[in-house]
gemmi code that builds the backbone of each chain (N, CA, C; Angstrom):
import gemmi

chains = {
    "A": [
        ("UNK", (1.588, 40.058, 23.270), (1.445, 38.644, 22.889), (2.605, 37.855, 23.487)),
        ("UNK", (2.279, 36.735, 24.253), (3.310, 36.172, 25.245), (4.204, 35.051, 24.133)),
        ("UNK", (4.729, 34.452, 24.573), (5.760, 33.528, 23.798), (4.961, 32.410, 23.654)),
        ("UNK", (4.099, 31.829, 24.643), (3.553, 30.272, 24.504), (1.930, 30.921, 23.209)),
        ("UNK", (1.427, 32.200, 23.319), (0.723, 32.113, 22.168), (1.135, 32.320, 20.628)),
        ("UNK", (2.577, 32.740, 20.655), (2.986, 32.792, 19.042), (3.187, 31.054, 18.710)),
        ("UNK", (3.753, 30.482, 20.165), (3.701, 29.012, 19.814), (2.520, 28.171, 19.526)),
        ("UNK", (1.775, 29.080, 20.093), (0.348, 27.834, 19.928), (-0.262, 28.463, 18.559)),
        ("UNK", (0.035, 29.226, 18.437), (-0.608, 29.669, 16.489), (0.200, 28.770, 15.656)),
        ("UNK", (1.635, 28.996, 15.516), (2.130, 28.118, 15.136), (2.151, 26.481, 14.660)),
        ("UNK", (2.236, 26.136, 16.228), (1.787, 25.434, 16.452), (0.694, 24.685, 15.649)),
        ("UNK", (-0.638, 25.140, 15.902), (-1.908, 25.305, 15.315), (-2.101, 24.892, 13.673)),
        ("UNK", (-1.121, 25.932, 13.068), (-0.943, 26.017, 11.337), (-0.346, 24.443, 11.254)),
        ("UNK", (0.907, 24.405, 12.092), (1.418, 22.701, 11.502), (0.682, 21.612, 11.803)),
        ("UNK", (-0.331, 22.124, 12.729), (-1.243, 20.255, 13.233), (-1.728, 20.309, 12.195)),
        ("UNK", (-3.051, 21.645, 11.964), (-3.302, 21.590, 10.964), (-3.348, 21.319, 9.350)),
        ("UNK", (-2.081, 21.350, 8.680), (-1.411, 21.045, 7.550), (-1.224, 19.576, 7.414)),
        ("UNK", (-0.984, 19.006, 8.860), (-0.567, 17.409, 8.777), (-1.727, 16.997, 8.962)),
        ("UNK", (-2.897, 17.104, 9.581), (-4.361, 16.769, 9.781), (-4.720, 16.887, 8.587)),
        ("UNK", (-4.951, 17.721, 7.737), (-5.182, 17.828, 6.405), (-4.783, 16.994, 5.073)),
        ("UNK", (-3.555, 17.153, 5.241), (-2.579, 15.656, 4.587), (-3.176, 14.489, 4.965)),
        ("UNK", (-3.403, 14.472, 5.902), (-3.630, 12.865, 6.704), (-5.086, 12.339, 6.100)),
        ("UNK", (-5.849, 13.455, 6.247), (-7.509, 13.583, 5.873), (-7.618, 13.273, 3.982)),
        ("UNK", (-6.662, 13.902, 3.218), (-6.639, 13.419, 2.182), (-6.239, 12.341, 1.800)),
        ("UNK", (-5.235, 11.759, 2.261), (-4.785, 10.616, 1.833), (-5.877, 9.388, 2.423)),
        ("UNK", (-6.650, 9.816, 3.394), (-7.722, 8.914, 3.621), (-9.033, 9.069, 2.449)),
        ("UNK", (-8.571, 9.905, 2.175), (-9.859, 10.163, 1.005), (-9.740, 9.345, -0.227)),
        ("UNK", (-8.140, 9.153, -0.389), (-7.977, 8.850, -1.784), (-6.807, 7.996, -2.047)),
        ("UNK", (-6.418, 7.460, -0.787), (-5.337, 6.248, -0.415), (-5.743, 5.575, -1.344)),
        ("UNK", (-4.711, 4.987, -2.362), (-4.824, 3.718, -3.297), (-5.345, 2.812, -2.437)),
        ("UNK", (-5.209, 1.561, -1.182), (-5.489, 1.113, -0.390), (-6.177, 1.156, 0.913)),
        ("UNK", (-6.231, -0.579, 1.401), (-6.897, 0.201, 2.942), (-6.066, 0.343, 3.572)),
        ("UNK", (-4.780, -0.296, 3.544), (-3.634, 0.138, 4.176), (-2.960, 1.500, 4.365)),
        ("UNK", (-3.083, 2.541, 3.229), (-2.746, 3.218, 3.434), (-3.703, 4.482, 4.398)),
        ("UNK", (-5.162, 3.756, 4.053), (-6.348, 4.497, 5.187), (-5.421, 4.462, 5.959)),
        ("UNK", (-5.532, 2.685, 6.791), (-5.809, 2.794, 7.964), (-4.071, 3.700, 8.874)),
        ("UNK", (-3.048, 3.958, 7.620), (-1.704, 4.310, 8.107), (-2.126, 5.975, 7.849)),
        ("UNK", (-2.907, 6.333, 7.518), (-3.126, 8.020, 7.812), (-4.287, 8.044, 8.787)),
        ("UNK", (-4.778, 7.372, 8.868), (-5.841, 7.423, 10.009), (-5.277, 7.448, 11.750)),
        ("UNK", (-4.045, 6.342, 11.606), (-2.791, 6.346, 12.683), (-2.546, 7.555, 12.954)),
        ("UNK", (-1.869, 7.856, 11.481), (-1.454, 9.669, 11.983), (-2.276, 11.025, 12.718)),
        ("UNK", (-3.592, 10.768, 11.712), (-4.429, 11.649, 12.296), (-4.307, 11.730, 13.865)),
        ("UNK", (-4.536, 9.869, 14.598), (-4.654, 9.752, 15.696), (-3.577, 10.392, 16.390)),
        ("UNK", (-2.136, 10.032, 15.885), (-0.982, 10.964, 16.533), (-1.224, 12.401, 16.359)),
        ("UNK", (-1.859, 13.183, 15.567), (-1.832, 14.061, 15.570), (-2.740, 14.438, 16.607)),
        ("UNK", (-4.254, 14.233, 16.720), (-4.966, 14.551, 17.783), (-4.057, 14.165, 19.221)),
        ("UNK", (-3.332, 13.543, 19.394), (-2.864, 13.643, 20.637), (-1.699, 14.510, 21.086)),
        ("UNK", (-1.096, 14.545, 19.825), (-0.126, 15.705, 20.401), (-0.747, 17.340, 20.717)),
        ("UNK", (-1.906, 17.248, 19.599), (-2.158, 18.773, 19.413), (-3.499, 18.473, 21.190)),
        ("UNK", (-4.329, 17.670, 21.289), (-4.734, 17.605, 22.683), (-3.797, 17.881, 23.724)),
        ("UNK", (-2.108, 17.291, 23.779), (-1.470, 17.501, 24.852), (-0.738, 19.101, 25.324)),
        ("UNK", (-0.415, 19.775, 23.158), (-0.182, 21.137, 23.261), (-0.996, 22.574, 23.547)),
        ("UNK", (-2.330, 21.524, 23.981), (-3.496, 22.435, 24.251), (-3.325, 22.765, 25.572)),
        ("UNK", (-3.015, 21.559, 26.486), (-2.809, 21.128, 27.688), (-2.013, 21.946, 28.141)),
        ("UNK", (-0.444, 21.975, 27.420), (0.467, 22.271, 27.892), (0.431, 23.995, 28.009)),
        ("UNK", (-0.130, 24.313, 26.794), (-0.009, 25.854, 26.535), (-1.160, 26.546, 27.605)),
        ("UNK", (-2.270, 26.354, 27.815), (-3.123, 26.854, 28.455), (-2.953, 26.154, 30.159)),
        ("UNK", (-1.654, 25.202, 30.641), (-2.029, 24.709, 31.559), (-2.438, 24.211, 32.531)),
        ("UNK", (-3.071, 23.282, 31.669), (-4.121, 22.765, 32.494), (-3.979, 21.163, 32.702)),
        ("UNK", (-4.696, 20.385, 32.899), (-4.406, 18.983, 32.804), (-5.782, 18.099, 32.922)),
        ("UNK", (-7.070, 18.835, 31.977), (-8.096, 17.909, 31.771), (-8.529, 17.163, 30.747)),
        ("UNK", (-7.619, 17.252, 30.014), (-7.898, 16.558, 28.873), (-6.521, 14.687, 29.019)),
        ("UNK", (-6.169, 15.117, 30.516), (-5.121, 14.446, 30.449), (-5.224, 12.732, 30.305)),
        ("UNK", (-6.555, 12.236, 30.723), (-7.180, 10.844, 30.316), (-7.783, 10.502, 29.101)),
        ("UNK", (-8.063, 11.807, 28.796), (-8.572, 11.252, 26.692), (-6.593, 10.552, 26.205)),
        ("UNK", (-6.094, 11.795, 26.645), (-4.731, 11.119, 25.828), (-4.329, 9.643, 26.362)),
        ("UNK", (-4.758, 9.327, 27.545), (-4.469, 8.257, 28.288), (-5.152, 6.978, 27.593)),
        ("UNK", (-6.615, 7.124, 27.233), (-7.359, 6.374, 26.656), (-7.142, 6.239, 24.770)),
        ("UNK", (-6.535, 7.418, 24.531), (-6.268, 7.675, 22.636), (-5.152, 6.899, 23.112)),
        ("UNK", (-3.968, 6.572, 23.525), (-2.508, 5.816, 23.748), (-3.064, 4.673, 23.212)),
        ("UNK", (-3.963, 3.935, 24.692), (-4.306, 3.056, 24.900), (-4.644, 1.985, 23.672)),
        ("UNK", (-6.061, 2.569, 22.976), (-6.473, 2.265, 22.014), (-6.001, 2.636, 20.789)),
        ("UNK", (-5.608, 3.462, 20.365), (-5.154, 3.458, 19.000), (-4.591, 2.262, 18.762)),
        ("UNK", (-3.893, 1.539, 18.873), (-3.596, 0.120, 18.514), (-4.474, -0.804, 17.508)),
        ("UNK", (-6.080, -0.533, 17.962), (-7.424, -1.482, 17.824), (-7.500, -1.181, 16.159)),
        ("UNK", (-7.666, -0.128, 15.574), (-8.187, -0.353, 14.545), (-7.135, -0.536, 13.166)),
        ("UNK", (-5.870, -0.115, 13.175), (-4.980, -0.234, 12.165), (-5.005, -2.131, 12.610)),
        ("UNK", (-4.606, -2.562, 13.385), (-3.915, -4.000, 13.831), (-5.364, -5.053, 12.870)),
        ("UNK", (-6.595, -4.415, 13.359), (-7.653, -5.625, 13.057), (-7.477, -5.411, 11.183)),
        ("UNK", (-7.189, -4.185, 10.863), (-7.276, -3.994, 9.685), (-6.713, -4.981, 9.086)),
        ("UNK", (-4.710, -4.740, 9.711), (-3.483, -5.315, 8.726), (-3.867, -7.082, 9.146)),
        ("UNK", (-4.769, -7.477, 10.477), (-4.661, -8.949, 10.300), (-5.460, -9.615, 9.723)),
        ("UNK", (-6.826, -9.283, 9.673), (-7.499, -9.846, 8.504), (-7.876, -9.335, 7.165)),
        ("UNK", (-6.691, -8.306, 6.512), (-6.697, -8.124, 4.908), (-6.333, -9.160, 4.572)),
        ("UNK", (-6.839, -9.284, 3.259), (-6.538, -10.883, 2.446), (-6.449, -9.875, 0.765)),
        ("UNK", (-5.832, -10.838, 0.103), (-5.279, -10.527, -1.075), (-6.496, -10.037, -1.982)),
        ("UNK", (-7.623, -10.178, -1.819), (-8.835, -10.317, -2.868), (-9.346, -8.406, -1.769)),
        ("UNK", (-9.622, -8.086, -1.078), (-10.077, -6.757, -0.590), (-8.858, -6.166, -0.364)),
        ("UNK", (-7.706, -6.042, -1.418), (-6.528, -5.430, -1.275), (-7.005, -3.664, -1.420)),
        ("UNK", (-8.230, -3.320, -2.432), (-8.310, -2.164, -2.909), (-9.091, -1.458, -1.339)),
    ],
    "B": [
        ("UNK", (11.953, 30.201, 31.743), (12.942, 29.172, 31.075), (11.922, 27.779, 30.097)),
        ("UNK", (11.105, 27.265, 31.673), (10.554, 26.151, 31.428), (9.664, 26.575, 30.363)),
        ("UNK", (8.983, 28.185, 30.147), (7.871, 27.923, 28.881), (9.072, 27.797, 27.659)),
        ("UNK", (9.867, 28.767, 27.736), (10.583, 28.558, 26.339), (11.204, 26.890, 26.054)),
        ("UNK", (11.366, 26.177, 27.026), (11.914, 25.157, 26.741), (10.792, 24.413, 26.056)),
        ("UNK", (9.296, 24.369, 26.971), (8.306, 23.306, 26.763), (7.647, 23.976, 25.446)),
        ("UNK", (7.659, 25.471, 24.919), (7.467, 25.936, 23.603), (8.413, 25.622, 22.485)),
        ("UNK", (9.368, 25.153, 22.492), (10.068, 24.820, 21.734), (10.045, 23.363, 21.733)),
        ("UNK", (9.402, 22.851, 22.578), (9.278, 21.317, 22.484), (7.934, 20.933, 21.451)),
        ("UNK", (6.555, 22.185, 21.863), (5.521, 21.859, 21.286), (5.577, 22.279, 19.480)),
        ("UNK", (6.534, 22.963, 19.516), (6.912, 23.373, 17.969), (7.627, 21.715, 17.164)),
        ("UNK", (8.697, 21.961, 18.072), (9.245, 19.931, 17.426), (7.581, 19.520, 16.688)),
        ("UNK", (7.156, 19.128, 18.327), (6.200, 18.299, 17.689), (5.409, 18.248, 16.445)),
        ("UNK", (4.697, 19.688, 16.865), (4.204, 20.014, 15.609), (4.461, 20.251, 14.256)),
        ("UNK", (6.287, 19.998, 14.274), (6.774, 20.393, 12.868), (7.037, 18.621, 12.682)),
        ("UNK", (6.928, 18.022, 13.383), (6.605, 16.382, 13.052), (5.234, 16.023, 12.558)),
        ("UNK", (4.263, 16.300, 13.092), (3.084, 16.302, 12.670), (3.238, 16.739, 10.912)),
        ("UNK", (3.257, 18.121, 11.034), (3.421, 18.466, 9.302), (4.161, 17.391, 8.882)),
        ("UNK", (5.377, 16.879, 8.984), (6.241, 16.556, 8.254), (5.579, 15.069, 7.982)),
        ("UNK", (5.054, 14.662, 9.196), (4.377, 13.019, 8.385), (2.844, 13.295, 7.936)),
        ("UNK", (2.108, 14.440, 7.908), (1.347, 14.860, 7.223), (1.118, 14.690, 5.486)),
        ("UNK", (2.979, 15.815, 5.683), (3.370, 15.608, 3.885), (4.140, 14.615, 3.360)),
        ("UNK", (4.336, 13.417, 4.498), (5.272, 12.558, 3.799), (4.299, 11.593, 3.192)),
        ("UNK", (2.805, 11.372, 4.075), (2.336, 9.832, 3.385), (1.327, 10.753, 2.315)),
        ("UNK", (1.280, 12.010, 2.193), (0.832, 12.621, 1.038), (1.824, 12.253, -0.180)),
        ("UNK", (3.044, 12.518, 0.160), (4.124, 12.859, -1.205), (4.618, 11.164, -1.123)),
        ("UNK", (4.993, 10.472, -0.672), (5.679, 9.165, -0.878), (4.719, 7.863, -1.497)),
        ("UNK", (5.786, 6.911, -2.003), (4.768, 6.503, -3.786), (3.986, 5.577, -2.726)),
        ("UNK", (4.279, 4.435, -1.760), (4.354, 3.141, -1.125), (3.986, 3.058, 0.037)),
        ("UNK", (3.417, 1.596, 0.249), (2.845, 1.781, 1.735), (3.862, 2.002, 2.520)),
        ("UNK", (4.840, 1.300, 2.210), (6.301, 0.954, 3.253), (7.068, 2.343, 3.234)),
        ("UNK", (7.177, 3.081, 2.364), (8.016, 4.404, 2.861), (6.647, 5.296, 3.651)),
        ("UNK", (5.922, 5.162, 3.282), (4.849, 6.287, 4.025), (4.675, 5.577, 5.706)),
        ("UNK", (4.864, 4.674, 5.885), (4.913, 3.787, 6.967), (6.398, 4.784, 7.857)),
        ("UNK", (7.452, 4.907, 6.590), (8.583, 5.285, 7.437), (8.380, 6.718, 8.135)),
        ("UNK", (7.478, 7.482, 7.531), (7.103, 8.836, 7.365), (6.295, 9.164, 8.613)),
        ("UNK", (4.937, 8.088, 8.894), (4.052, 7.776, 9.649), (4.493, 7.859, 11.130)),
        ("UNK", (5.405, 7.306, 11.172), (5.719, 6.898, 12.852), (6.605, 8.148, 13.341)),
        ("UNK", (6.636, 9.178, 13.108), (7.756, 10.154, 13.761), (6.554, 10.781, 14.291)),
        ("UNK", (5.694, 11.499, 14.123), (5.107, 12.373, 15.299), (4.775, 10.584, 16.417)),
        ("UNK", (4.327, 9.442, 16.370), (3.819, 8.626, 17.061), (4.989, 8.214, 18.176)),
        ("UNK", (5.978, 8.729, 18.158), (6.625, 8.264, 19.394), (7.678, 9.662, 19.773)),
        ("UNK", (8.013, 9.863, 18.689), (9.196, 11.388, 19.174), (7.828, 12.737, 19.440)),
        ("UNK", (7.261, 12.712, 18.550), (6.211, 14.077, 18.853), (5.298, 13.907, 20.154)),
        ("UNK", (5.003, 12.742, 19.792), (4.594, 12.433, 21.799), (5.196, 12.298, 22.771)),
        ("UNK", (6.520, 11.739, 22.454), (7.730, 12.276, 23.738), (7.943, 13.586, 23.988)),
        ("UNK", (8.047, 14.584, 22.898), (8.343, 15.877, 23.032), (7.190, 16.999, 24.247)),
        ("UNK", (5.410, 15.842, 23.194), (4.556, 16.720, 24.083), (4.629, 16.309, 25.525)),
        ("UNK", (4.833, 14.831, 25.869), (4.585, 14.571, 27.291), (5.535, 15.578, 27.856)),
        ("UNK", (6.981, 15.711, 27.828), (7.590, 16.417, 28.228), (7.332, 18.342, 28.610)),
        ("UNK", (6.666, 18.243, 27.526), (5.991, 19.979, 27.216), (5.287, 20.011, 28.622)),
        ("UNK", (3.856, 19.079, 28.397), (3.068, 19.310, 29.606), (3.713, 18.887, 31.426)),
        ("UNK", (4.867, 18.048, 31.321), (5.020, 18.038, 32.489), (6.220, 19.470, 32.743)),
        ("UNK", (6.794, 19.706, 32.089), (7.586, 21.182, 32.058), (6.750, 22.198, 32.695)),
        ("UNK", (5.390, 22.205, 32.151), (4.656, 23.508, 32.377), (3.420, 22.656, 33.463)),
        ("UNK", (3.411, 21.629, 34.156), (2.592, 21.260, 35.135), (3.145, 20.352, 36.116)),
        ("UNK", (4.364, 20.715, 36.525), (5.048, 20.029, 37.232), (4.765, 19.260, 38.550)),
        ("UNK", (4.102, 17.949, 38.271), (3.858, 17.068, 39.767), (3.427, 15.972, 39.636)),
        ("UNK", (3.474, 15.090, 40.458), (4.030, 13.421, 40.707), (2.533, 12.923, 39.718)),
        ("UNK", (1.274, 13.678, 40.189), (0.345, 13.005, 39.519), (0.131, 13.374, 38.051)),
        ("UNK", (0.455, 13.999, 37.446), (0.666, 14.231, 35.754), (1.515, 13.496, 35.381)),
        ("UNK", (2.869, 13.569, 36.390), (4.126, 12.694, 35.492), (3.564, 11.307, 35.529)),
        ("UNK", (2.844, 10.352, 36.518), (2.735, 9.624, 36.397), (1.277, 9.052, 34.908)),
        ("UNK", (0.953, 9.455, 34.888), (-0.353, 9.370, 33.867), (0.641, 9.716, 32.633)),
        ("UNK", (1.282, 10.762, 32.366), (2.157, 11.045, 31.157), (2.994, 9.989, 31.187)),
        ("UNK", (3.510, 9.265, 31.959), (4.332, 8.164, 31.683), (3.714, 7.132, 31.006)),
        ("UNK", (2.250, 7.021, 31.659), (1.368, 6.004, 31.128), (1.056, 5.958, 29.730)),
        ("UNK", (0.983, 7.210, 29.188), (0.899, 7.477, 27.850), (1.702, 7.531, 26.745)),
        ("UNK", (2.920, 7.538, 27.743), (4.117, 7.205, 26.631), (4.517, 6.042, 26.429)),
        ("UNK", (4.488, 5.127, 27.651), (4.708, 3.887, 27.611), (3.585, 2.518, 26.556)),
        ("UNK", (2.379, 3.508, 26.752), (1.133, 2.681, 25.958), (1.953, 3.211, 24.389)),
        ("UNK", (2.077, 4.591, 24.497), (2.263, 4.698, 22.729), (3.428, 4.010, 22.215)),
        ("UNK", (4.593, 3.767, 23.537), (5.936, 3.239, 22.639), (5.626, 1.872, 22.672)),
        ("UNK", (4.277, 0.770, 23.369), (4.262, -0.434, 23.468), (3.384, -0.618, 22.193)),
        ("UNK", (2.460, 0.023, 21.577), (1.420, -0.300, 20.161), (1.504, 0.087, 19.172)),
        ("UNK", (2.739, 1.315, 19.086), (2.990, 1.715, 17.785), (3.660, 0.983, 17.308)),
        ("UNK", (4.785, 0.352, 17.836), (5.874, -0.663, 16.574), (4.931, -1.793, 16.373)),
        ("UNK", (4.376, -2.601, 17.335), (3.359, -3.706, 16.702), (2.154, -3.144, 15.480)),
        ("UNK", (1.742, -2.005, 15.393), (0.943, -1.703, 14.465), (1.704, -1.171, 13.155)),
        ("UNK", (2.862, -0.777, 13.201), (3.666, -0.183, 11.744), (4.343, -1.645, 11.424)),
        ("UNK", (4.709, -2.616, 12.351), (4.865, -3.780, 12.004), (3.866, -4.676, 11.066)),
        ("UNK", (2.547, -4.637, 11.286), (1.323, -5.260, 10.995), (1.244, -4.582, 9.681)),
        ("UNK", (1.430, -3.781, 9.640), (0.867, -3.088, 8.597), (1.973, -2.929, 7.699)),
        ("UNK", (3.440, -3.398, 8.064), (4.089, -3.588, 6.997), (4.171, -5.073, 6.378)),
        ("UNK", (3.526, -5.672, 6.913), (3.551, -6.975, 6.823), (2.084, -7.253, 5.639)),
        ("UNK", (1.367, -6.789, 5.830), (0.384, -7.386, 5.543), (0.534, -6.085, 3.797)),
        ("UNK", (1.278, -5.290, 4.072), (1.261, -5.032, 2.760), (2.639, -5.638, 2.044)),
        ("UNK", (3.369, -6.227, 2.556), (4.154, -7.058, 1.659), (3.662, -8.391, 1.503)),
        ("UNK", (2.697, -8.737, 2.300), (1.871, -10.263, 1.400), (1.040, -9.701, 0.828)),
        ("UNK", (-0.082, -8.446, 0.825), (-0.577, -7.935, -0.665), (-0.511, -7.642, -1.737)),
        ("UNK", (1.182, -7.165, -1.759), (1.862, -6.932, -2.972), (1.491, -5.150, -3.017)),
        ("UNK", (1.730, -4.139, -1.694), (1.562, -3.315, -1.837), (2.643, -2.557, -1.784)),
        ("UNK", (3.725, -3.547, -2.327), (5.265, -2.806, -2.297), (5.930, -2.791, -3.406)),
        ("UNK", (6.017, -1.345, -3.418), (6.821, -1.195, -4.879), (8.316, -1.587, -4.690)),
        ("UNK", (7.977, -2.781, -5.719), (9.427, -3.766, -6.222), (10.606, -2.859, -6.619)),
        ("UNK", (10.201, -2.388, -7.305), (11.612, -1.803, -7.578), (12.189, -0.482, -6.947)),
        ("UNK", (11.579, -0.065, -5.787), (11.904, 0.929, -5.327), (12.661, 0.495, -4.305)),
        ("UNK", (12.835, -1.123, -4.031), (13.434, -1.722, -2.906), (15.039, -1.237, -2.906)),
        ("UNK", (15.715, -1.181, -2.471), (17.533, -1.542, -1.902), (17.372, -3.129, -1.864)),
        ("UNK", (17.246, -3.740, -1.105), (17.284, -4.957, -0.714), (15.838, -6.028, 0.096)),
        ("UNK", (15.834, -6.901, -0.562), (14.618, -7.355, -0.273), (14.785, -8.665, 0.448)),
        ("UNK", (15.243, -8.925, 1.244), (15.754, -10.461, 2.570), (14.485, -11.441, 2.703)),
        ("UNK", (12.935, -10.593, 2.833), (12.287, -11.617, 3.026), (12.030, -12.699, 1.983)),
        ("UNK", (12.500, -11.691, 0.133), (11.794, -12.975, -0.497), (12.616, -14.075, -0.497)),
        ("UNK", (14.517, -13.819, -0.361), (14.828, -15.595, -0.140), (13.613, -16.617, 0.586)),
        ("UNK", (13.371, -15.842, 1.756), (12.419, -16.342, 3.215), (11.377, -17.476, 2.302)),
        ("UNK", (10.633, -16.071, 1.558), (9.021, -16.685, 1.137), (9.893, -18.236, -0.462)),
        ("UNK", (10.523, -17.892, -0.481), (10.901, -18.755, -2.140), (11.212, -19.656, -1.460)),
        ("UNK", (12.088, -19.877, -0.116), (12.494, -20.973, 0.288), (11.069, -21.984, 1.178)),
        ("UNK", (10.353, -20.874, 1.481), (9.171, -21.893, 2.148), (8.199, -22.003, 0.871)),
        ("UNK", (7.964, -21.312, 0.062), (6.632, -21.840, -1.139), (7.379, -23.026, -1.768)),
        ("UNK", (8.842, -23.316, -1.835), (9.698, -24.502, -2.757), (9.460, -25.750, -1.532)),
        ("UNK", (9.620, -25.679, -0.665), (9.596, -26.424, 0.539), (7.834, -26.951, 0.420)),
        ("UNK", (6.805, -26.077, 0.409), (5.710, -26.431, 0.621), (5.216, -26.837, -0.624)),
        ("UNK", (5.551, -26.580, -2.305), (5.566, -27.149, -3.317), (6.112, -28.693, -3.334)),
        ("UNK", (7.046, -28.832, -2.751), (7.539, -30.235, -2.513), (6.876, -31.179, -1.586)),
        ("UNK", (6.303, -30.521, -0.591), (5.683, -31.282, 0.632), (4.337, -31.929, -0.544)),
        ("UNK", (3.789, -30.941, -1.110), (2.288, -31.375, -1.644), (2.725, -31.968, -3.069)),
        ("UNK", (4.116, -32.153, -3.694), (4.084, -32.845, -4.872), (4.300, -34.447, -3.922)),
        ("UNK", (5.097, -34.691, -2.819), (5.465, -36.188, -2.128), (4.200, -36.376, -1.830)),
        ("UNK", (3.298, -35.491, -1.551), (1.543, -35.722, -0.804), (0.854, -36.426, -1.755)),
        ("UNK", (0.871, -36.234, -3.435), (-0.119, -36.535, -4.182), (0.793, -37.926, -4.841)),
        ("UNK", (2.250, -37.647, -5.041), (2.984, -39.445, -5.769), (2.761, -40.126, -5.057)),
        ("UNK", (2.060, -40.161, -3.434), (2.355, -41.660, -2.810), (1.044, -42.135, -3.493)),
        ("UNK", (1.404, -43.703, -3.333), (0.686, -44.069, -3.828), (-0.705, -44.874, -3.300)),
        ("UNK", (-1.756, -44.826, -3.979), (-3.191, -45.122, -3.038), (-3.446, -46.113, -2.314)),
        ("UNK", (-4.110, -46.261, -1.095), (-3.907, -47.799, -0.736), (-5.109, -47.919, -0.280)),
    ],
}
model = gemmi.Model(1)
for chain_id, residues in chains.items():
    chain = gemmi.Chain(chain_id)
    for i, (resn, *xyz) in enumerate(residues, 1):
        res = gemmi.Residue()
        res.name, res.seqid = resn, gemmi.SeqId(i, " ")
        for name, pos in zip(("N", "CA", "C"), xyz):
            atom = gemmi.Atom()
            atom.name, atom.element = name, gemmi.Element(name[0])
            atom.pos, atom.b_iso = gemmi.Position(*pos), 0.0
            res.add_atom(atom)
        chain.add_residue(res)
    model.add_chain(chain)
structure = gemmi.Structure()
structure.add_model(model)
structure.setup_entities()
């Protein structure tokens, strides 16, 4: 067993754990704010664990999803936080 | 060298990931889970861009990985910004968990200001 696969198990267990976290607190976030701020994470998380896929098996085809996840992730937390209003706080 | 370096980079990351995993799990507020939120979004993606150009070394990866770091370090502070904002005009901040709170002089001095504008608005008198 080489060194980059004890890392990518590893690896693996912690995306996982924070994907999971992230997935609950979207389940049961007091707010939409706090959705749409674990939903962020999730998104960071899919991109790091897309890039440690990359890196460990190297390769470099997944290298424009991360290009396009950068890009956009911005779109859906931003429309959220600018038109919440005090009355759809829950 | 370069795997142990770029394996020890993809571990960072991933022990960032967990860590803001369990922070906006365990923390009471939008605004500390906000603080929690943003560490894999700019250090765990610095760490990975670095990983993959370590272990794929050439002009056309680095350049696209640059692209991706530069998009994530240009939309993440405007979006943890937005979103801290819009939960301190919701009232999704726990008051007393504050240290110090600067904006409400801000808001008391403009609602007293705009209370005054609309009490001079309604005494003038009709003509």
């Amino acid at each position: 067993m080489s060194f980059l696969m004890i890392v990518a198990v590893l690896a693996g267990v912690m995306f996982g754990i924070g994907a999971l976290c992230a997935v609950y607190r979207i389940i049961r976030g007091p707010s939409i704010l706090d959705r749409a701020l674990a939903a962020d994470v999730m998104l960071a998380i899919a991109i790091c664990a897309l890039g440690a896929e990359m890196a460990i098996n190297r390769h470099t085809d997944t290298l424009p999803v991360l290009l396009v996840l950068a890009m956009f992730a911005i779109v859906g937390s931003i429309s959220i936080a600018r038109f919440m209003s005090k009355q759809d706080a829950s | 060298m370069n795997e142990i370096l770029a394996g020890v980079l993809i571990l960072l990351s991933a022990f960032l990931s967990m860590a803001a995993g369990i922070g906006i799990l365990r923390f009471p507020d939008v605004l500390s889970r906000l603080h929690a939120s943003t560490k894999p979004q700019i250090l765990g993606v610095a760490a990975i861009v670095v990983a993959i150009w370590l272990l794929n070394p050439s002009w056309g990866v680095a350049s696209t990985l640059i692209l991706v770091l530069g998009f994530q370090m240009m939309t993440q502070p405007m979006t943890a910004h937005m979103i801290g904002r819009a939960a301190y005009r919701t009232e999704h901040v726990r008051a007393d968990l504050l240290i110090a709170d600067e904006i409400a002089d801000a808001v008391d001095a403009a609602s007293a200001a705009e209370a005054e504008a609309s009490e001079a608005g309604e005494s003038r008198p009709a003509e």
